[in-house]
N, C-alpha and C positions, 0 to 999 in steps of 0.2 A: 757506799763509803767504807771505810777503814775502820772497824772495831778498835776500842782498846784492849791492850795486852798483847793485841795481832803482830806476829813476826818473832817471836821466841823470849823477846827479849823478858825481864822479872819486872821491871818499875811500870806498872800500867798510868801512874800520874802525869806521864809523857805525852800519853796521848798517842803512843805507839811504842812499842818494845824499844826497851834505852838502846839493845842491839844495832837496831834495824834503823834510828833515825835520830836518835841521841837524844838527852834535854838541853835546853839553854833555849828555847824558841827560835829556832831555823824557818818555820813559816811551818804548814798544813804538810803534814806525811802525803806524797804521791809513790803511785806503785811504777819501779823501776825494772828493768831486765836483770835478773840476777843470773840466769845461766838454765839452759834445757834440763828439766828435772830436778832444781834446785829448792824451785819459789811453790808457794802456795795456793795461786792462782793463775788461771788462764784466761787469755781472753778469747772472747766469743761473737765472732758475724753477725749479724744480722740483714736481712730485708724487709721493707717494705714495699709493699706497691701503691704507686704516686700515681698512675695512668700513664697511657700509652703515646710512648715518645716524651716522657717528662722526666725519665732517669739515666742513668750511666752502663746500668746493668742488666739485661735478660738472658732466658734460657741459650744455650748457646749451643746446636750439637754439634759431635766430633763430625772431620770432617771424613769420607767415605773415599779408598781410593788410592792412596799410597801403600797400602802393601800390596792393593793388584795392580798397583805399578809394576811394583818389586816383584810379584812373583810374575809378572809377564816378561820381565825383564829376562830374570833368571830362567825361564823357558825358552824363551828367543834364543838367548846362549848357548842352553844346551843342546839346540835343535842346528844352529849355526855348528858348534863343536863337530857332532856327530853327521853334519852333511862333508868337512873336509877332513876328517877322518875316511872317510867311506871314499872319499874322490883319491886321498892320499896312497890309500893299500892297491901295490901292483895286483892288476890282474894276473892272471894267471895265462903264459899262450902257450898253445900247441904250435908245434912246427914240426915238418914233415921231414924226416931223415933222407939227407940224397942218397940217391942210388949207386950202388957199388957193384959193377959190372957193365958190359956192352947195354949198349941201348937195345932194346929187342919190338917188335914190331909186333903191334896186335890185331888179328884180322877177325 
């Protein structure tokens, strides 16, 4: 529950800091969102275990496989890449320079 004097306020006959929920009897102080880093408390999870298959929630692991998707991916690419690269770069040809002069006859 809610301490008196909790919430900064000076008047604890309130029943909660005059601040934080004012007098005049508004009903029972409940604790509201005041802003990240603002309020005095946090709330807190919890579990229990009820037996199996009688709750909402279990262990859950990650699931294994989406970054060697991604990195098979990204290797197929670069392997794809670097096969039409290699097919793109002219080889290289020799060719025979013609002859300049009579034809000559080898025995």
């Amino acid at each position: 529950g809610v301490a008196a004097g909790v919430g900064g306020g000076a008047d604890a006959s309130c029943g909660c800091g005059a601040a934080a929920c004012g007098c005049g009897g508004g009903g029972p102080p409940s604790m509201g969102f005041v802003g990240y880093g603002l309020g005095s408390y946090t709330t807190q999870t919890s579990y229990r275990y009820v037996g199996f298959g009688a709750g909402e929630f279990d262990y859950v692991a990650p699931r294994p496989g989406f970054p060697w998707l991604l990195v098979l991916g990204l290797v197929a690419l670069i392997v794809v890449i670097i096969v039409v690269i290699i097919l793109l770069i002219p080889g290289t040809t020799t060719t025979t320079p013609a002859p300049t002069g009579p034809p000559s006859t080898c025995r």
